[in-house]
C-alpha positions as CSV (number, residue, x, y, z in Angstrom):
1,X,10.8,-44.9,6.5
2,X,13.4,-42.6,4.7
3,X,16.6,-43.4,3.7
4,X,18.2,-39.9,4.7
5,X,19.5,-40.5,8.3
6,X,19.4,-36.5,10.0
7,X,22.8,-35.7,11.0
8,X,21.3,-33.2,14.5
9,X,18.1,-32.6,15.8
10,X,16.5,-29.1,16.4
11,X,15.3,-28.9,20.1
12,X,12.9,-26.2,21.3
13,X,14.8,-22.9,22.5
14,X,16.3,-23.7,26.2
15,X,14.4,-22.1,29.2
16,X,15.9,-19.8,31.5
17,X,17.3,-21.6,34.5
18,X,14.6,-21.1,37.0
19,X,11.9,-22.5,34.8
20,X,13.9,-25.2,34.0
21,X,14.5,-25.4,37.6
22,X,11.0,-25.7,37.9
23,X,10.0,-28.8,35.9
24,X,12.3,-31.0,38.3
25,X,10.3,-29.5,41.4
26,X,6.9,-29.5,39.7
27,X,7.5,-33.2,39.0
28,X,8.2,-34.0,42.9
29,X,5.0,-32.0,43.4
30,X,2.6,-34.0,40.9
31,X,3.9,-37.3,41.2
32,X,1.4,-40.0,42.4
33,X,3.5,-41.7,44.8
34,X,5.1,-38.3,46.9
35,X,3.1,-35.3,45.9
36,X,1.2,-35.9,49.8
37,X,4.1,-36.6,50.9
38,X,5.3,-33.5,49.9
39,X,3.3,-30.9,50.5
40,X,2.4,-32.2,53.9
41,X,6.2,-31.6,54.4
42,X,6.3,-27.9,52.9
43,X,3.3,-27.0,55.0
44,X,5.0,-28.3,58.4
45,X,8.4,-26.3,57.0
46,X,6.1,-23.1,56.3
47,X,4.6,-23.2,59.4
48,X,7.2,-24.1,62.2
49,X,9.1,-21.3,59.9
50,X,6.3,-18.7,60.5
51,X,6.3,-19.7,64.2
52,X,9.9,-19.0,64.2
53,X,9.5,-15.5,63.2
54,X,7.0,-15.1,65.8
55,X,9.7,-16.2,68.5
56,X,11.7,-13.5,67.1
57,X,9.5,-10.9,67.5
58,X,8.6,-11.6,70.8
59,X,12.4,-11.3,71.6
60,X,12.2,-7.9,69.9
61,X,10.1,-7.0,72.5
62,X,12.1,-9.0,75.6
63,X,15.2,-6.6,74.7
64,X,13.1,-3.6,75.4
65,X,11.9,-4.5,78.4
66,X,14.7,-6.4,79.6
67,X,17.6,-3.1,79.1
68,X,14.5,-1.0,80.6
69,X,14.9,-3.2,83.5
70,X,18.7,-2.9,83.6
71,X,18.2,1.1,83.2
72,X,15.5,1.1,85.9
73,X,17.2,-0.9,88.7
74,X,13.9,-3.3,88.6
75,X,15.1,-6.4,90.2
76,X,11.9,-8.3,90.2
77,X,11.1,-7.3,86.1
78,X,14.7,-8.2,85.5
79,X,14.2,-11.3,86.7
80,X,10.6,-11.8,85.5
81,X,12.5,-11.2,81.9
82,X,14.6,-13.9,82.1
83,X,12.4,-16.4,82.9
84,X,10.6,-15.2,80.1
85,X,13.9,-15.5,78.2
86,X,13.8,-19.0,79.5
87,X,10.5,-19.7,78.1
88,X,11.2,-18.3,74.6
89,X,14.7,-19.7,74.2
90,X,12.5,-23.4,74.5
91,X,10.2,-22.3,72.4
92,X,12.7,-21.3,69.7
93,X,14.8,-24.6,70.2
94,X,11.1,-26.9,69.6
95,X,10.9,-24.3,66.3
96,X,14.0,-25.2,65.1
97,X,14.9,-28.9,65.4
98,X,11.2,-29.4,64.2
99,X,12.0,-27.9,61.7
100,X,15.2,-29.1,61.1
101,X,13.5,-32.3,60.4
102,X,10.8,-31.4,58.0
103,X,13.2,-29.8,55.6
104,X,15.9,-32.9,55.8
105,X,12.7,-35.0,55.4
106,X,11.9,-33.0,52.2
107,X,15.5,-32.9,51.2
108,X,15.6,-36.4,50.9
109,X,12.3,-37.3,49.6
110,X,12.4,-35.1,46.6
111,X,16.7,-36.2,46.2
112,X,15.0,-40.0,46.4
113,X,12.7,-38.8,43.5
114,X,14.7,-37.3,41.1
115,X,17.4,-39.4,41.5
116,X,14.7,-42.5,40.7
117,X,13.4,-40.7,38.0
118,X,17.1,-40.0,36.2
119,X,18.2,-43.8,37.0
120,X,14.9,-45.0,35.2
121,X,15.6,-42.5,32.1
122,X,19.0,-43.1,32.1
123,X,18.6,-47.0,31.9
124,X,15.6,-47.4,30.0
125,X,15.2,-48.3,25.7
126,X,19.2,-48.7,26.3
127,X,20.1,-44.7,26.9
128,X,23.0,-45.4,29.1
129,X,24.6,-47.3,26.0
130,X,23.5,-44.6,23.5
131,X,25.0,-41.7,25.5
132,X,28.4,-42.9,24.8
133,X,27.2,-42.0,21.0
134,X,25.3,-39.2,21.1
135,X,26.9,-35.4,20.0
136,X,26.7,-32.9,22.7
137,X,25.4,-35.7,25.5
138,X,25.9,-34.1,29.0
139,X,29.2,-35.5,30.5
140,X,29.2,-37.9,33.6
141,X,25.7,-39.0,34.1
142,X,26.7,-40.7,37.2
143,X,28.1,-38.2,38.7
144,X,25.1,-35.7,37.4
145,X,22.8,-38.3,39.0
146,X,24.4,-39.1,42.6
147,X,26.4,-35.7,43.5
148,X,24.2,-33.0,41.5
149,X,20.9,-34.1,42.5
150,X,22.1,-33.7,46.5
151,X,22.9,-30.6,46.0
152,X,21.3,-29.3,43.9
153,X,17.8,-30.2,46.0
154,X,19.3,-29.4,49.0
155,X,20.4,-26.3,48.7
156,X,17.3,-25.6,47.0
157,X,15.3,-26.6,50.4
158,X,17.5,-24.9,52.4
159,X,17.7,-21.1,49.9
160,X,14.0,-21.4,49.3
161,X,13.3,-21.7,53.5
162,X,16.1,-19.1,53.7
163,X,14.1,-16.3,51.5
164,X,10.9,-17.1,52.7
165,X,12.4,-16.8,56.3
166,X,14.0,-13.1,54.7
167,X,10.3,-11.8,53.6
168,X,8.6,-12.7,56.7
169,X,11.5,-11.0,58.8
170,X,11.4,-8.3,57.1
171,X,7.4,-8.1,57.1
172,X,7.7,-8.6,60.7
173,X,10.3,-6.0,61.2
174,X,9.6,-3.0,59.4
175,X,6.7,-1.9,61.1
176,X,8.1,-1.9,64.3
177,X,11.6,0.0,62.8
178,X,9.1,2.4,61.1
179,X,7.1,3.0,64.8
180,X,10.2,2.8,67.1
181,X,12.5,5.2,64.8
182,X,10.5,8.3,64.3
183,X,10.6,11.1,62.2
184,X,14.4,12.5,62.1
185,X,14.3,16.6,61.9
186,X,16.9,18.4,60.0
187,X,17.4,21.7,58.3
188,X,19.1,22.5,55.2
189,X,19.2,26.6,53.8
190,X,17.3,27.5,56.6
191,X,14.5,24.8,55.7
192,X,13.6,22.7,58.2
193,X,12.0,19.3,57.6
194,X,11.2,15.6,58.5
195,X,11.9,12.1,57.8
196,X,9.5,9.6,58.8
197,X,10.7,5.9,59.5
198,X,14.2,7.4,58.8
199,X,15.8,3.7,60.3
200,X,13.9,1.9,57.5
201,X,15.3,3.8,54.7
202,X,18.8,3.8,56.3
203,X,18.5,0.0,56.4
204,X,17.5,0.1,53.0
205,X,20.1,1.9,51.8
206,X,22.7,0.1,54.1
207,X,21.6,-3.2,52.4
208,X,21.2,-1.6,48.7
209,X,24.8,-0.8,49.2
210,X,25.8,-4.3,49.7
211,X,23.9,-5.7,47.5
212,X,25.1,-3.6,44.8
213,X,28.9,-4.8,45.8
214,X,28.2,-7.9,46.4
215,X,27.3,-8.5,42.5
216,X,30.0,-6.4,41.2
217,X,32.7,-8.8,43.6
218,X,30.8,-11.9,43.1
219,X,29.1,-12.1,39.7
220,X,32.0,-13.8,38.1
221,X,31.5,-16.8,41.1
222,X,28.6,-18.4,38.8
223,X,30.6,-19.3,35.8
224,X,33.5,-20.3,37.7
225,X,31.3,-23.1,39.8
226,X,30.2,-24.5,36.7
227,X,33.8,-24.6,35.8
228,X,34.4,-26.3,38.9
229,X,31.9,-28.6,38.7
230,X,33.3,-29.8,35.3
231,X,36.8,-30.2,36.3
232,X,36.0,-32.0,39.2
233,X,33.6,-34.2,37.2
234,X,36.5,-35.0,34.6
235,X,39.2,-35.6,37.2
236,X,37.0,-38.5,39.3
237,X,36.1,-39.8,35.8
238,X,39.8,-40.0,35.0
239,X,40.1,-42.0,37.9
240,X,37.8,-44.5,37.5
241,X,38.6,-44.8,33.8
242,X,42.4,-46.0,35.5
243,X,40.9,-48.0,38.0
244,X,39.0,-50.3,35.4
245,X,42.0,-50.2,33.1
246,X,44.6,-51.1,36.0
247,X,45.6,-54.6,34.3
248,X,46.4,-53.2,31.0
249,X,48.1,-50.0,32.9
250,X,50.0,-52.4,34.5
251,X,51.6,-54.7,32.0
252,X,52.5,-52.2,29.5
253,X,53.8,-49.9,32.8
254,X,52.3,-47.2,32.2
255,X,51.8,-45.4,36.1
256,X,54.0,-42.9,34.8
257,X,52.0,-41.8,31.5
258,X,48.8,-41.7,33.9
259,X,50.1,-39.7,36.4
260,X,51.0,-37.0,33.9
261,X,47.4,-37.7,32.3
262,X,45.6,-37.6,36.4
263,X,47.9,-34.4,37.3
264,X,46.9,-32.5,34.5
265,X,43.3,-33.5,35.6
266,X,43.5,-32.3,38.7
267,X,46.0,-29.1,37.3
268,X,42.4,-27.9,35.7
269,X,40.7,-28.4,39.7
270,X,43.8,-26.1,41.1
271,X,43.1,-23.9,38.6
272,X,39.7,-23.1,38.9
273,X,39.5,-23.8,42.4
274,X,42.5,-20.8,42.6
275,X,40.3,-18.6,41.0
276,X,36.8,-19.3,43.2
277,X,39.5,-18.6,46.3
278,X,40.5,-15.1,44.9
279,X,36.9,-14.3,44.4
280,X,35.7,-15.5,47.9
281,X,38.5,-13.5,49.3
282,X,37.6,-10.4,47.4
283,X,34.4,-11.3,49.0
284,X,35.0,-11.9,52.7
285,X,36.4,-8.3,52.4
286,X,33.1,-7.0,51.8
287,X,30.8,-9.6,54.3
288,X,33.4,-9.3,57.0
289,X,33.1,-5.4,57.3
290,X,29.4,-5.3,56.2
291,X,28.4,-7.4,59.0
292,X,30.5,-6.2,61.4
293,X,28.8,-1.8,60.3
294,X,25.4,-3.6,60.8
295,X,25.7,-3.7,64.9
296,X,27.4,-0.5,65.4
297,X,25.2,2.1,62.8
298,X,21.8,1.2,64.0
299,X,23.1,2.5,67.7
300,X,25.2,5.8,65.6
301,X,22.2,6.8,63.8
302,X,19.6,6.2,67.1
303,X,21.9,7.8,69.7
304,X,21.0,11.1,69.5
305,X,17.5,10.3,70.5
306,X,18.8,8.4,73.4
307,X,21.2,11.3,73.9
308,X,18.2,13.6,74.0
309,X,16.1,11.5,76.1
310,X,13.7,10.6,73.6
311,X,14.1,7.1,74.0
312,X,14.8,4.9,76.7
313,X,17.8,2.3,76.5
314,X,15.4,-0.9,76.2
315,X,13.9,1.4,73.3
316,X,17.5,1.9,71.6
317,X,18.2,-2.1,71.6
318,X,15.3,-2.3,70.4
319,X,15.8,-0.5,67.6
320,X,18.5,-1.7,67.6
321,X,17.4,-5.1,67.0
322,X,14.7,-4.9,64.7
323,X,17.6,-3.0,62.5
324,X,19.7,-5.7,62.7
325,X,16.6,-8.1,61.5
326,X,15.4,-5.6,58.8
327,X,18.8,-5.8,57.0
328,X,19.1,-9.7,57.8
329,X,15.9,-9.8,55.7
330,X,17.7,-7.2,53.2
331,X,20.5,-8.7,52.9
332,X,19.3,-12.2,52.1
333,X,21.4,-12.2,48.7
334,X,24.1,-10.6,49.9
335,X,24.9,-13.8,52.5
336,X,23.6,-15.8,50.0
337,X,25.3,-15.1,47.0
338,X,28.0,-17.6,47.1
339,X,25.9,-20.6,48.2
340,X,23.7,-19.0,44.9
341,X,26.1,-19.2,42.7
342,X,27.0,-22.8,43.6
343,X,23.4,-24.2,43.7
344,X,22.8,-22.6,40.2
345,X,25.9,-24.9,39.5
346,X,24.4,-27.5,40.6
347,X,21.3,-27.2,38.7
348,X,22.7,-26.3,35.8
349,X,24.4,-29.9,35.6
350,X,21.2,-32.3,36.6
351,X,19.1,-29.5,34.3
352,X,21.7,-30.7,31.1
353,X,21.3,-34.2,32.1
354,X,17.6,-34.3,31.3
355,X,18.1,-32.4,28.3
356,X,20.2,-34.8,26.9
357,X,17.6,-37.7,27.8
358,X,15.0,-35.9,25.7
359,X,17.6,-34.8,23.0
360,X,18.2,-38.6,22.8
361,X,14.5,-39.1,22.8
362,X,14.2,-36.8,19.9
363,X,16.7,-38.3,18.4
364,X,15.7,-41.3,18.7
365,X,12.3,-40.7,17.2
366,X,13.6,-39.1,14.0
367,X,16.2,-41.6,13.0
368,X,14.8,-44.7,14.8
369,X,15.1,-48.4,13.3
370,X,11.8,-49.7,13.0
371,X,11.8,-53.0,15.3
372,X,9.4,-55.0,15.4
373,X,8.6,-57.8,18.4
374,X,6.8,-60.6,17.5
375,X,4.0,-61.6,20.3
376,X,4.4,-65.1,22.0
377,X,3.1,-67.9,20.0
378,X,2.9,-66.2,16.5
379,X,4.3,-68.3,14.5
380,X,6.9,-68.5,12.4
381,X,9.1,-67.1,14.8
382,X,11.6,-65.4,12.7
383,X,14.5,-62.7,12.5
384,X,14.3,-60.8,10.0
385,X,15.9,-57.5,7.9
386,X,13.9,-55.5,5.4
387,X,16.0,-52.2,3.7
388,X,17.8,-52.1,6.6
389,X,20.2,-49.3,6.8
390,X,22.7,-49.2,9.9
391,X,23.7,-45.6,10.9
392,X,26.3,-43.5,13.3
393,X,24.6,-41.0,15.4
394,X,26.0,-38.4,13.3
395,X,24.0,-40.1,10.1
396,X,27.1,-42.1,8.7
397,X,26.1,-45.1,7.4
398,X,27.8,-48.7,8.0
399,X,25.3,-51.0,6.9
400,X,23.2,-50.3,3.3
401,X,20.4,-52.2,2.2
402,X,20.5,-55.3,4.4
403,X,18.0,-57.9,3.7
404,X,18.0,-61.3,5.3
405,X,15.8,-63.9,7.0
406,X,16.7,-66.2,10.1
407,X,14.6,-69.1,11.1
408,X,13.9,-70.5,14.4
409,X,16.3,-73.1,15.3
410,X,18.4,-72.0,12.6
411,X,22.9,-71.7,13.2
412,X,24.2,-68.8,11.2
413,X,27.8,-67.4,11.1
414,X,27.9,-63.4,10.6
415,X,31.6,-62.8,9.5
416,X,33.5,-59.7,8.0
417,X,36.1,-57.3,8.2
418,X,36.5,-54.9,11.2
419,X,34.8,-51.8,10.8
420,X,32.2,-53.4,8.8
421,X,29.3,-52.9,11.3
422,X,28.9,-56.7,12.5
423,X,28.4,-56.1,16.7
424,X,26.6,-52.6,16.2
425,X,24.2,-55.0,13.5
426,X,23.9,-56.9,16.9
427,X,23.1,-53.4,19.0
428,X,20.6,-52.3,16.5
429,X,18.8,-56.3,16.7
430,X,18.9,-55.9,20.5
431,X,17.0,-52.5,20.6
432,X,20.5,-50.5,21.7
433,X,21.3,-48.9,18.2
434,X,18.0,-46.8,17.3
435,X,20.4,-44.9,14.1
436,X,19.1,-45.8,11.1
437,X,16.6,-46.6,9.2
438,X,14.6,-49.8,7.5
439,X,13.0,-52.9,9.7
440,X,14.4,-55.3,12.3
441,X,11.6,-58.0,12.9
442,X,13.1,-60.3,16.0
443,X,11.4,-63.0,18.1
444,X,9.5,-62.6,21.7
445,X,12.6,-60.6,23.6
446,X,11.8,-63.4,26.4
447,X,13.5,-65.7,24.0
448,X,16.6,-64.3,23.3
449,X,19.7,-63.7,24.8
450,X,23.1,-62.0,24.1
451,X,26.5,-62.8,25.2
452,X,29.2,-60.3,24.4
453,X,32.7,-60.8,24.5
454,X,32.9,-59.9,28.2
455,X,30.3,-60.7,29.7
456,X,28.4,-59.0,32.7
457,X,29.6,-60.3,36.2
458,X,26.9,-58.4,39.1
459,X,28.4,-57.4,42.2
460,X,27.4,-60.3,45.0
461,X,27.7,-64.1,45.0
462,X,28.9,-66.3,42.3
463,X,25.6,-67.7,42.2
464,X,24.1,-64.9,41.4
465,X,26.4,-63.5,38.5
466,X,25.6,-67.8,37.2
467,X,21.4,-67.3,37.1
468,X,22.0,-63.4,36.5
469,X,19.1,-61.8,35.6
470,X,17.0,-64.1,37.7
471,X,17.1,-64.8,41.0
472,X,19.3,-66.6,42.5
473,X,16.4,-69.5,43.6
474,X,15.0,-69.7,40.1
475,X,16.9,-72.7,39.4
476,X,17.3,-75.9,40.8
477,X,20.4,-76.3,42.8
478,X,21.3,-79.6,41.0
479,X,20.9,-77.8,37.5
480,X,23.6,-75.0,38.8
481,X,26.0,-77.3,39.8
482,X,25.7,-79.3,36.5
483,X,25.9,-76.5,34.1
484,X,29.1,-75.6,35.8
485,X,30.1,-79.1,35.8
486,X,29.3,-79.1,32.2
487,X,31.5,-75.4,31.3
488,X,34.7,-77.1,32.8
489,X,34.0,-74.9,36.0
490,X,33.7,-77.5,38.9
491,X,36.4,-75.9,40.5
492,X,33.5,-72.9,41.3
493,X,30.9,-75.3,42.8
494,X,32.2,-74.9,46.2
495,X,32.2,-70.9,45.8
496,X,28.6,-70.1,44.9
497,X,27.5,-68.7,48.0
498,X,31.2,-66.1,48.3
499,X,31.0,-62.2,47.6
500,X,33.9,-60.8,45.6
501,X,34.3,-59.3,42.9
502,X,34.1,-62.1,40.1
503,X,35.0,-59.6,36.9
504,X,38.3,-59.5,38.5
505,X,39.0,-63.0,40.2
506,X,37.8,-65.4,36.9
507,X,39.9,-64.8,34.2
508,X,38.1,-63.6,31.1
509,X,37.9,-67.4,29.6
510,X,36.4,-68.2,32.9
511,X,33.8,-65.5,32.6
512,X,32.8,-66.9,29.1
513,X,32.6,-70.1,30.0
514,X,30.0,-69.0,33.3
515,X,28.5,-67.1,30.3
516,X,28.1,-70.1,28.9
517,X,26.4,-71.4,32.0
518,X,24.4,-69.0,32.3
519,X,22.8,-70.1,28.9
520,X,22.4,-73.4,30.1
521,X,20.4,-72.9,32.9
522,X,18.2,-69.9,30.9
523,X,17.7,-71.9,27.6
524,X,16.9,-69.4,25.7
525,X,15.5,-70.0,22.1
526,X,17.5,-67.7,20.1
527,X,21.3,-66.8,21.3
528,X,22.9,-64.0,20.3
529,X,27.2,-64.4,20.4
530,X,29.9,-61.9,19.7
531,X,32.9,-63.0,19.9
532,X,31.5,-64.9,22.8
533,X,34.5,-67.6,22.4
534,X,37.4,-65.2,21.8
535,X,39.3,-65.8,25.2
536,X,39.0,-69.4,24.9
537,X,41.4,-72.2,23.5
538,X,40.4,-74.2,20.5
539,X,39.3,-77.2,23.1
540,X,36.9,-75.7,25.4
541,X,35.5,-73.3,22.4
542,X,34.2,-76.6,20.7
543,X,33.3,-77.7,24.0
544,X,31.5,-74.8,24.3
545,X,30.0,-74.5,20.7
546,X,29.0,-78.1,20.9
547,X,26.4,-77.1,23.6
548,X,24.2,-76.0,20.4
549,X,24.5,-79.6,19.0
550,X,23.7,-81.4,22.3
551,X,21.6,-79.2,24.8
552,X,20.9,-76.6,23.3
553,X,20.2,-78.4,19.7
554,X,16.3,-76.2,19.4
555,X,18.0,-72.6,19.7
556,X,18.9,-70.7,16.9
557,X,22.9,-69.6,17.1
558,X,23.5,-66.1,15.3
559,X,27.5,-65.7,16.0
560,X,29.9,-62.9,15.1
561,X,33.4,-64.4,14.9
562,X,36.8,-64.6,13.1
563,X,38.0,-67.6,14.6
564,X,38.8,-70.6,12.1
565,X,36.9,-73.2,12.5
566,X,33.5,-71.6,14.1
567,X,31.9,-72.0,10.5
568,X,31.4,-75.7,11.2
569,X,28.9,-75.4,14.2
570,X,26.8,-73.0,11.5
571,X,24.2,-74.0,9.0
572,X,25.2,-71.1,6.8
573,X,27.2,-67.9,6.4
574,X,26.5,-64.2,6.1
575,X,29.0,-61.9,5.4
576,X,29.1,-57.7,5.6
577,X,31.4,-56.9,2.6
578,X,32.6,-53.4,2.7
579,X,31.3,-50.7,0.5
580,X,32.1,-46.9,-0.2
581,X,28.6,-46.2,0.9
582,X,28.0,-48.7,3.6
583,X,28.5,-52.9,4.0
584,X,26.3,-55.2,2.0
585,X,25.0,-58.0,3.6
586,X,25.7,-61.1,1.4
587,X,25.0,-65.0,1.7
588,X,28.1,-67.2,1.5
589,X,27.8,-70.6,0.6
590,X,27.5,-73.7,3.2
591,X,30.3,-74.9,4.9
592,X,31.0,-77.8,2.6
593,X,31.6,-81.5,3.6
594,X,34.7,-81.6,1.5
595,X,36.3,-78.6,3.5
596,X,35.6,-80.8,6.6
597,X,37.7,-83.6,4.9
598,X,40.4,-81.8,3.6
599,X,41.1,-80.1,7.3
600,X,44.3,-82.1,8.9
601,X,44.4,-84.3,12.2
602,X,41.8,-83.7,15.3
603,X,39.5,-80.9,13.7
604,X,38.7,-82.8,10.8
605,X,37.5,-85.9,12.7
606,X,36.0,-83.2,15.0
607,X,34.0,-81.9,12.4
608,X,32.9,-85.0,10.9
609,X,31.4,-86.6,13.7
610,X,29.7,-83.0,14.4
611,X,28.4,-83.2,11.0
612,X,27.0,-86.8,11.2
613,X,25.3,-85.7,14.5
């Protein structure tokens, strides 16, 4: 592999948004698991929607015969009409709670797919970790992945259903404007001529007009949700950031340095949320009026056929309502444009998300170090590094040149000064760290395990943050109880079974030592520590560290640490010296019996007797 580590990767032009769009709905559509699912769904939407429109039309045709009624003094065809109003307004309730139903059923299945599909790329090959790293990554992928997705297939359920609803309206509708209307006579210099259909094209001017408005008032309303979208995104993060930082807030008392940092957060929310209010405004200025035109013109521009007697009053409502449908069907953008604007938001946010998973993927590929897993049973079972060279996602190097070999059962101390690349050595080993170049050879993952200076506490039982990843039945409860006996926790056995949250009731020298537990009961056969220790007193870290001498005595022990006296529970010493172009990785000498002697009081006995053993 080469040496030169790219600093950015070149990714294919972006799409335009509706093709982009498209590959998250294409994927709901071809997946294995929902694609019946799925279409089955959009067929029952298409067709209780079609039915729907047929409702419609057949109350086109009850106004007409019901006013004719009215105008005729028919008592028994009034009547007659409103059982038949009877009849259709069932019919158009069925239509629309079944309907109802298919699209939340759709809403939610393709929301449960996408949002499975993000979680998986988000967690997999360690991307959640690697986003924290990675130039130009997409900005709150939790948000991206539990807010965004809802809407963003939501809306596009309920827009798409809403257009298709527009073009079969207006399908159904013009024909029957273009029949009922007529031809409209005029003169102009003495030249007299027709207009056929004249209601249709006054409906479509009518709607061309507000369409034409609408855009020039509410272009501006898509940039401003994306704007909003970010700000809100930044302010909620801001929240939780303080939330998982209270302690430390707290000591140093520093509420009132947060509440400057949280009201300048949500200063960028007013802001942009004062300027989507000004444009909706300008808006309902427009919509308000607009709608309000649409009942009165149809009855303007027909009246002097009533007036003549060339149509009867059923016809006129008629006309009237198939105007009113016509420039629904029209208008469709106009009412839509906000809730347009908004969705395209939306998209745009879960749309950036996925790019950034293949941008990583790119990335990844390019600059990846070469690990390589040994199978179960090949033996020796070995870590290795060959020409290893440790990068930052922007192709800074930290670590040059490494080379080193680790055998199986073997204690080795990693030391250096900070900055030097030690725990992101410990990333790249664990798979985490792709940036760089060179190989990482590393045993079975089965047989290795890292702890980190804090560890993981799940949410749930105490029991099952102590067998954590494995179920909470995996192990014997005799063996629980004694690894906790044997991690100066018996003060916990009684607690296994409560539900709280166990990151903030155990102090951090608690949670190491459950950490430590943890091992116990997993026993894996290479151990992984970074400053896995670092919260605990001198006492309970030997007691901790002499685990590897007594039950654990068959693992291999790769620790980071600074702590004096960690050297002694190590067969040997590697240290990362720093270097203008990167650490070297360099072999210190053993820990030497004479050290051991010359060390004062308890420690030195200590060490003796560990040596002896």
């Amino acid at each position: 592999m080469s040496d030169q580590i790219p600093a950015a990767i070149d990714l294919p032009p972006q799409e335009g948004l509706m093709r982009r769009f498209w590959r998250l709905a294409r994927g709901y559509y071809t997946s294995p698991g929902d694609r019946r699912r799925a279409w089955l769904l959009t067929a029952a939407v298409l067709a209780l929607t079609i039915f729907q429109i047929g409702v419609q039309v057949r109350f086109n045709l009850w106004n007409r015969d019901f006013f004719n009624a009215l105008e005729n003094r028919d008592s028994p065809a009034f009547y007659g009409q409103m059982w038949m109003f009877a009849l259709l307004t069932g019919l158009a309730m069925v239509a629309a709670v079944g309907q109802l139903w298919a699209r939340q059923a759709l809403m939610l299945g393709w929301r449960r797919w996408l949002v499975h599909r993000l979680q998986r790329r988000w967690l997999e090959h360690g991307r959640h970790y690697q986003l924290n790293f990675l130039p130009g990554a997409a900005d709150n992928p939790d948000q991206r992945i539990s807010e965004n997705t809802r809407w963003a297939t939501a809306m596009a359920v309920d827009l798409s259903i809403g257009l298709l609803s527009a073009i079969l309206t207006l399908a159904s509708f013009l024909g029957i404007l273009w029949s009922l209307s007529g031809p409209l006579r005029m003169s102009y210099s003495g030249t007299e001529f027709e207009i056929p259909g004249y209601m249709v094209w006054c409906a479509l001017l009518y709607a061309t007009f507000g369409s034409i408005a609408t855009m020039w008032i509410g272009g501006p309303m898509v940039g401003i949700n994306i704007r909003r979208n970010e700000a809100e995104s930044d302010h909620r993060f801001a929240l939780i950031r303080m939330r998982e930082n209270s302690e430390g807030i707290a000591l140093i008392r520093g509420e009132a340095d947060e509440d400057r940092g949280l009201q300048r957060a949500f200063g960028r929310v007013v802001s942009v949320m004062k300027e989507l209010y000004d444009r909706e405004r300008r808006l309902m200025w427009l919509t308000s009026v607009y709608g309000m035109a649409a009942g009165v013109i149809p009855i303007l521009v027909a009246s002097p056929r009533y007036f003549a007697g060339a149509i009867t009053l059923g016809v006129l409502m008629q006309i009237t309502s198939a105007f009113l449908e016509v420039t629904r069907g029209l208008n469709w953008f106009v009412d839509n444009f906000p809730k347009l604007a908004d969705w395209r938001s939306h998209v745009e946010r879960v749309v950036d998300l996925e790019d950034t998973f293949d941008m990583a993927e790119a990335m990844a590929s390019q600059t990846r170090i070469d690990v390589v897993e040994q199978k179960p049973g090949e033996e020796p079972e070995l870590l290795s590094f060959r020409n290893l060279q440790v990068a930052h996602s922007d192709g800074n190097v930290v670590i040059q040149g490494a080379n080193a070999e680790i055998k199986a059962g073997e204690k080795v101390l990693i030391v250096g000064e900070s900055g030097t690349g030690k725990s992101t050595l410990f990333r790249a080993i664990a798979g985490l760290w792709p940036w760089g170049s060179g190989q990482i050879r590393i045993p079975p993952r089965e047989h290795m395990q890292f702890m980190p200076q804090r560890p993981y506490i799940p949410l749930g039982t105490l029991r099952a943050a102590l067998t954590y990843p494995a179920a909470t039945d995996h192990f014997p409860e005799a063996e629980q109880l004694a690894a906790l006996e044997r991690c100066g926790l018996p003060h916990l056995v009684a607690r296994l079974e409560e539900e709280e949250r166990w990151d903030r009731v155990l102090s951090l020298g608690e949670q190491q030592r459950l950490a430590f537990a943890r091992l116990l009961l997993h026993k894996p056969r290479w151990v992984f520590l970074d400053e896995a220790t670092a919260a605990l007193d001198e006492e309970n870290q030997d007691q901790m560290m002499r685990l590897f001498r007594e039950e654990l005595d068959g693992s291999a022990l790769i620790s980071i640490g600074h702590r004096p006296g960690l050297d002694v529970y190590h067969d040997r010493t590697l240290q990362l010296l720093r270097a203008p172009d990167g650490a070297r990785l360099e072999v210190r000498r053993k820990p030497g019996r004479e050290r051991g002697q010359k060390a004062s009081g308890g420690r030195a006995a200590l060490r003796r007797m560990l040596r002896r053993s």
